[in-house]
C-alpha positions as CSV (number, residue, x, y, z in Angstrom):
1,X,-36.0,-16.1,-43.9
2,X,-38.9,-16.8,-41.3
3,X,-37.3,-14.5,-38.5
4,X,-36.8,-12.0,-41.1
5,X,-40.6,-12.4,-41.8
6,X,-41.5,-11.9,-38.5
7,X,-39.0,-9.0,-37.6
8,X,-41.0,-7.2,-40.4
9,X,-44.2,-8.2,-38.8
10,X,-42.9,-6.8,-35.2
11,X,-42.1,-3.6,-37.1
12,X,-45.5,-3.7,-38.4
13,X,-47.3,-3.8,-35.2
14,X,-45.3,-1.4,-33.1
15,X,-46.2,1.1,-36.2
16,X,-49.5,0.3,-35.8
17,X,-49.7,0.6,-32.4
18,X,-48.3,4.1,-32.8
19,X,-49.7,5.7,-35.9
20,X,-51.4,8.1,-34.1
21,X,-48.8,9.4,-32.0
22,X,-46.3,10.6,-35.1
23,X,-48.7,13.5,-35.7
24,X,-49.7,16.8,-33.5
25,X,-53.7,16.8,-34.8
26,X,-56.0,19.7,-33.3
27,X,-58.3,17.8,-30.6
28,X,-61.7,18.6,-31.9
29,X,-64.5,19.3,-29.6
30,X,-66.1,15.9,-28.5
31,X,-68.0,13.9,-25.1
32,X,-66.3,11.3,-23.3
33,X,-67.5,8.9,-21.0
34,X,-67.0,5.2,-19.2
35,X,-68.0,2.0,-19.5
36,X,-67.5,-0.7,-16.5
37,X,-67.6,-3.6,-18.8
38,X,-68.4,-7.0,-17.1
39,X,-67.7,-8.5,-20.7
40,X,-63.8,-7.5,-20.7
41,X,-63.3,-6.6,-17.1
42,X,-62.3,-3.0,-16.8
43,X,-63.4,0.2,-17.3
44,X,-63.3,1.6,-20.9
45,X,-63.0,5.4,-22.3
46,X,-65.4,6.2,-24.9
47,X,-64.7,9.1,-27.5
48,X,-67.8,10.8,-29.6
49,X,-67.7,13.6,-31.9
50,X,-71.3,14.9,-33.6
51,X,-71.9,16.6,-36.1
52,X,-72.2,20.0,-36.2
53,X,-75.9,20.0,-36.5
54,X,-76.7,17.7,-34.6
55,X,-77.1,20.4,-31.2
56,X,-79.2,22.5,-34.0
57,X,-81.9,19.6,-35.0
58,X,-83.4,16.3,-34.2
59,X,-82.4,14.0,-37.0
60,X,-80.7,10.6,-36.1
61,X,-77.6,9.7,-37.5
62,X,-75.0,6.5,-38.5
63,X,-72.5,5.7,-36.3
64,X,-69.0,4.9,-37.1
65,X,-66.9,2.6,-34.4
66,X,-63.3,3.0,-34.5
67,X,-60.6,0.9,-32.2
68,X,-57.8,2.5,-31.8
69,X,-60.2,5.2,-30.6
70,X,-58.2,7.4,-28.0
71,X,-57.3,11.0,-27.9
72,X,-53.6,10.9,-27.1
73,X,-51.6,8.9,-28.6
74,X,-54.2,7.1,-31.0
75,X,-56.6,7.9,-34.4
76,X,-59.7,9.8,-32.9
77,X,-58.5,13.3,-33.4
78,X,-57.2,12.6,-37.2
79,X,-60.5,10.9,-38.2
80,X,-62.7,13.3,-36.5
81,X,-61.4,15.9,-37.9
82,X,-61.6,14.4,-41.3
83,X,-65.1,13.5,-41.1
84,X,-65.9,17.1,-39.9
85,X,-63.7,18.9,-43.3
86,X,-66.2,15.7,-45.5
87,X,-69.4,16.8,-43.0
88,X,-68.7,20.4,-44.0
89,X,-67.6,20.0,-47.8
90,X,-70.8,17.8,-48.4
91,X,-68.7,15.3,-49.2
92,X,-70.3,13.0,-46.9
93,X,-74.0,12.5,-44.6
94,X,-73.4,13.8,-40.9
95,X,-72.2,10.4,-38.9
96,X,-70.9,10.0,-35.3
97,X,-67.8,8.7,-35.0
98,X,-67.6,6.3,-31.3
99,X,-64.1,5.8,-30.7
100,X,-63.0,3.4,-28.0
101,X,-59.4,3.9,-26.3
102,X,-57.3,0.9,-25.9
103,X,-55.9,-0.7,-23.1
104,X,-54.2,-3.9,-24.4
105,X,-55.0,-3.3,-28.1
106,X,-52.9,-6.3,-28.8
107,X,-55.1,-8.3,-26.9
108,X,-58.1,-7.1,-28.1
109,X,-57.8,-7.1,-31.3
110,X,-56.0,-10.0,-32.5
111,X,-57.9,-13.9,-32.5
112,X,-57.1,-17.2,-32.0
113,X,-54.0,-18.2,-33.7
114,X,-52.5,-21.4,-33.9
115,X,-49.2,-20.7,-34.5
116,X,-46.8,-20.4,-31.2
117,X,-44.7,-17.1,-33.1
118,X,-47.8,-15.2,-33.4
119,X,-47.5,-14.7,-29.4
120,X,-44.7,-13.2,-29.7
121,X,-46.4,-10.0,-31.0
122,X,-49.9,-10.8,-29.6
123,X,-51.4,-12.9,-26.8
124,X,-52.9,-16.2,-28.2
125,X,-56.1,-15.9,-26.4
126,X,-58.7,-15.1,-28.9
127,X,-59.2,-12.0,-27.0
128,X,-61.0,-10.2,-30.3
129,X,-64.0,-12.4,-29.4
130,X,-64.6,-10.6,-26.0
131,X,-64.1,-7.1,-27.6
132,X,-66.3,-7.9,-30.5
133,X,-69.0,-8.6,-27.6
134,X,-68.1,-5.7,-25.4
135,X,-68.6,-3.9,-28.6
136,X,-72.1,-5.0,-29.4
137,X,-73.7,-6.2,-25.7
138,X,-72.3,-2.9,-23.5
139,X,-71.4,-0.4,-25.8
140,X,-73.8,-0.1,-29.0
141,X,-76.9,-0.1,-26.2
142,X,-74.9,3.1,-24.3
143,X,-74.3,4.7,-27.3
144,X,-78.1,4.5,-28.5
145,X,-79.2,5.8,-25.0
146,X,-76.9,9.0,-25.0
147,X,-77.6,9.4,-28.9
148,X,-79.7,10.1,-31.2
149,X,-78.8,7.1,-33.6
150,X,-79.8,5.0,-36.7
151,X,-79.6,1.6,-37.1
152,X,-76.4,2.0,-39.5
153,X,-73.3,1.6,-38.7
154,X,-70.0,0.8,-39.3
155,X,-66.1,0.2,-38.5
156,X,-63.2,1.6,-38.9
157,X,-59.2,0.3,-38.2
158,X,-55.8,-0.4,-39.6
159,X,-53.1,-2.5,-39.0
160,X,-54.3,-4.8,-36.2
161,X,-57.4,-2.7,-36.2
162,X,-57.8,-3.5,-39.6
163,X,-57.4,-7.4,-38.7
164,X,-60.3,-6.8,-36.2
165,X,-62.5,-5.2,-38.6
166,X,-62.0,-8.0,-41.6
167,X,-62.4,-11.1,-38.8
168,X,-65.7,-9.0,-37.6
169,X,-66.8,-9.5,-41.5
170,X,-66.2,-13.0,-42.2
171,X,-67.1,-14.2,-38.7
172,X,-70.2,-12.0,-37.7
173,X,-71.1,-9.9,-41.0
174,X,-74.7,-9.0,-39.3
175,X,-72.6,-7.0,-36.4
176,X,-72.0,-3.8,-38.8
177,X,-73.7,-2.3,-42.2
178,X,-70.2,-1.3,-43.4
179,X,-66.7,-2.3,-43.1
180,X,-63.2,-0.3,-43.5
181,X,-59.6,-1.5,-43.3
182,X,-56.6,-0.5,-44.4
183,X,-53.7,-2.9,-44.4
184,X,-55.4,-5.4,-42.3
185,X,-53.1,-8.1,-40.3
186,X,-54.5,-10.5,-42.0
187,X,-51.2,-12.4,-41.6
188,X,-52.5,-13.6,-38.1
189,X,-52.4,-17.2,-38.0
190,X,-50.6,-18.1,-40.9
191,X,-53.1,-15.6,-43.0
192,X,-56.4,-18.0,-41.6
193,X,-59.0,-15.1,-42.5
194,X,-57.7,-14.7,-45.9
195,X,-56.9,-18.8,-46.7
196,X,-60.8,-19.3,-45.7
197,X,-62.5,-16.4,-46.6
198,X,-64.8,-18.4,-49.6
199,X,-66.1,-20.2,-46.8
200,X,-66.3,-17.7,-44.2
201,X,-68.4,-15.2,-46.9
202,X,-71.1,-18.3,-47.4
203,X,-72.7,-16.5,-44.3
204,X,-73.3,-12.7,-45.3
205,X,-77.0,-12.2,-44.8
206,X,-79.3,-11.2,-47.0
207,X,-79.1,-7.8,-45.9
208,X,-76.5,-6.0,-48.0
209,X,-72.6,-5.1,-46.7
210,X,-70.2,-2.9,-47.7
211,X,-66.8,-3.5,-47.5
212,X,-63.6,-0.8,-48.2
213,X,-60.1,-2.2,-47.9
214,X,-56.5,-1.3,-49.3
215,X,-53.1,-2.6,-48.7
216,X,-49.8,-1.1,-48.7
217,X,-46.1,-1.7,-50.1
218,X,-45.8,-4.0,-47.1
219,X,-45.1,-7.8,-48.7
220,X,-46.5,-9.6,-45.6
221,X,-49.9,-7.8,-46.2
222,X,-50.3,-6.8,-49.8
223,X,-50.4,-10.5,-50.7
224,X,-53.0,-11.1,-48.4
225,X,-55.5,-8.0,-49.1
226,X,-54.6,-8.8,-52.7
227,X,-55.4,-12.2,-52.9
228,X,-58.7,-11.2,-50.2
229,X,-59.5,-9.3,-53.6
230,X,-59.1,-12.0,-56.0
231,X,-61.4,-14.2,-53.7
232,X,-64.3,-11.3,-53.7
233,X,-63.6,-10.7,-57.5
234,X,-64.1,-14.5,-58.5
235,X,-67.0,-14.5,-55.9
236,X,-68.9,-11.9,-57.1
237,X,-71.4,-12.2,-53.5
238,X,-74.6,-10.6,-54.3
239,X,-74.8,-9.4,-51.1
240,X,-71.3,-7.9,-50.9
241,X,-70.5,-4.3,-52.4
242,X,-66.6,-3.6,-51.9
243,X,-63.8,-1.8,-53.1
244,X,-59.7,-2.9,-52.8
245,X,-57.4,0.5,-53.0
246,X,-54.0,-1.3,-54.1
247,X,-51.6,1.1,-52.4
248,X,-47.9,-0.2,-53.5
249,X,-46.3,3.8,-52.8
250,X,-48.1,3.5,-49.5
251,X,-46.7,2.7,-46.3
252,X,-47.8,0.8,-42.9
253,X,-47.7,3.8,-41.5
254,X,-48.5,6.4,-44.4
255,X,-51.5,4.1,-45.2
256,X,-54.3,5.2,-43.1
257,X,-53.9,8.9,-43.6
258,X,-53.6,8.4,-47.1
259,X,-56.7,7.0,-48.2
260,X,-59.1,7.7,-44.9
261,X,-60.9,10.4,-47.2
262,X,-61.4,8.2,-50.2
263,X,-62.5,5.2,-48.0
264,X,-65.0,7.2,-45.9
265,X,-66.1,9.1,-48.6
266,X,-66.9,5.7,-50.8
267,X,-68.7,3.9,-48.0
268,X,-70.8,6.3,-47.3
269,X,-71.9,7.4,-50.5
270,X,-72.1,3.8,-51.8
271,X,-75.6,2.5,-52.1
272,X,-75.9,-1.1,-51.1
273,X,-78.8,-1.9,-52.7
């Protein structure tokens, strides 16, 4: 029964690694450029669309951060088209979405685990914690020097992504304003995040976060992004507004484009006061 487990949870990371590749979206106009990051040692591609007014005007804006950020092969195109239909329907504030293209996403987006089968889908080096940093030391101060930004911002992933986003959450909540995953690995070391989130939400600040999360028809998650939701339900965290999309007709890899409109649309219309 364990291999079978964990066959299902290979399947689930090759589909997340290629989500992005199973469709043929429009590229949308956008700006590109490098980081050489001392933090993670190579150079990384960085993907930004704007909105469309922000050439016509002066304003700042949010900025949503998505791993899983390339052009080919990856999310960019899908969600920054979708932001620019929300953008344009009103459904939605202008943002800029920052999307950063992998290299190893395995690596980078996956923690520590204790448990020798997780490497055989991921490296066990905790490498999440030196993309969490190249995120906030190297990239957030490039992006606010080439942008006109506010101080929101946010996150955006599924599948391992997802994992990344949840761990960024419950181990550094003051890193983002607002959090979005759907079908989060939280599997990942015999489900650690999920066993210890009570403890792990004992240090949201006292500024307010918002969390969007669903899971989909997938047993190895939906138990652990519905028992994440019983934990926030019987919590009630003052300083926690969230929302679980249940998802059971959803697949891994139907998930994402499935409810990206509802999740983005919800986060950034919900007031977290």
């Amino acid at each position: 029964m364990k291999k079978i487990i964990y066959v299902s949870i290979l399947l689930i990371v090759a589909f997340g690694c290629k989500n992005g590749a199973q469709f043929n979206d429009p590229i949308p106009e956008h700006d590109n450029f490098t980081i050489a990051s001392k933090i993670v040692n190579e150079t990384r591609v960085i993907n930004v669309w704007t909105p469309p007014n922000y050439k016509t005007s002066k304003d700042a804006f949010p900025v949503l951060y998505m791993p899983d950020g390339g052009v080919v092969q990856e999310d960019f195109p899908h969600i920054a088209n979708t932001i620019a239909k929300l953008v344009a329907n009103k459904s939605i504030p202008p943002i800029i979405l920052v999307g950063i293209e992998n290299t190893d996403r395995r690596r980078d987006l996956s923690g520590f685990s204790k448990v020798k089968e997780d490497e055989e889908y991921c490296p066990l080096t905790d490498g999440a914690k030196q993309f969490r940093a190249f995120i906030t030391d190297e990239l957030m101060s490039e992006v606010n020097k080439r942008y006109r930004t506010t101080t929101e911002k946010g996150i955006i992933g599924e599948s391992l992504a997802g994992l990344f986003v949840v761990e960024t959450l419950l181990l550094t909540p003051e890193t983002f304003d607002f959090y979005i995953a759907m079908d989060p690995s939280l599997w990942w070391n015999d489900h650690y995040l999920e066993k210890n989130a009570e403890d792990f939400l004992k240090n949201i600040s006292d500024k307010k976060k918002r969390f969007w999360f669903a899971g989909s028809s997938v047993e190895d998650i939906s138990v652990h992004t519905n028992n994440l939701a019983k934990t926030l339900e019987e919590l009630n965290i003052e300083n926690l507004v969230w929302q679980y999309s249940d998802e059971p007709n959803e697949q891994h890899n139907t998930i994402f484009r499935a409810t990206k409109e509802k999740a983005i649309t919800w986060i950034l219309n919900t007031d977290s006061e």
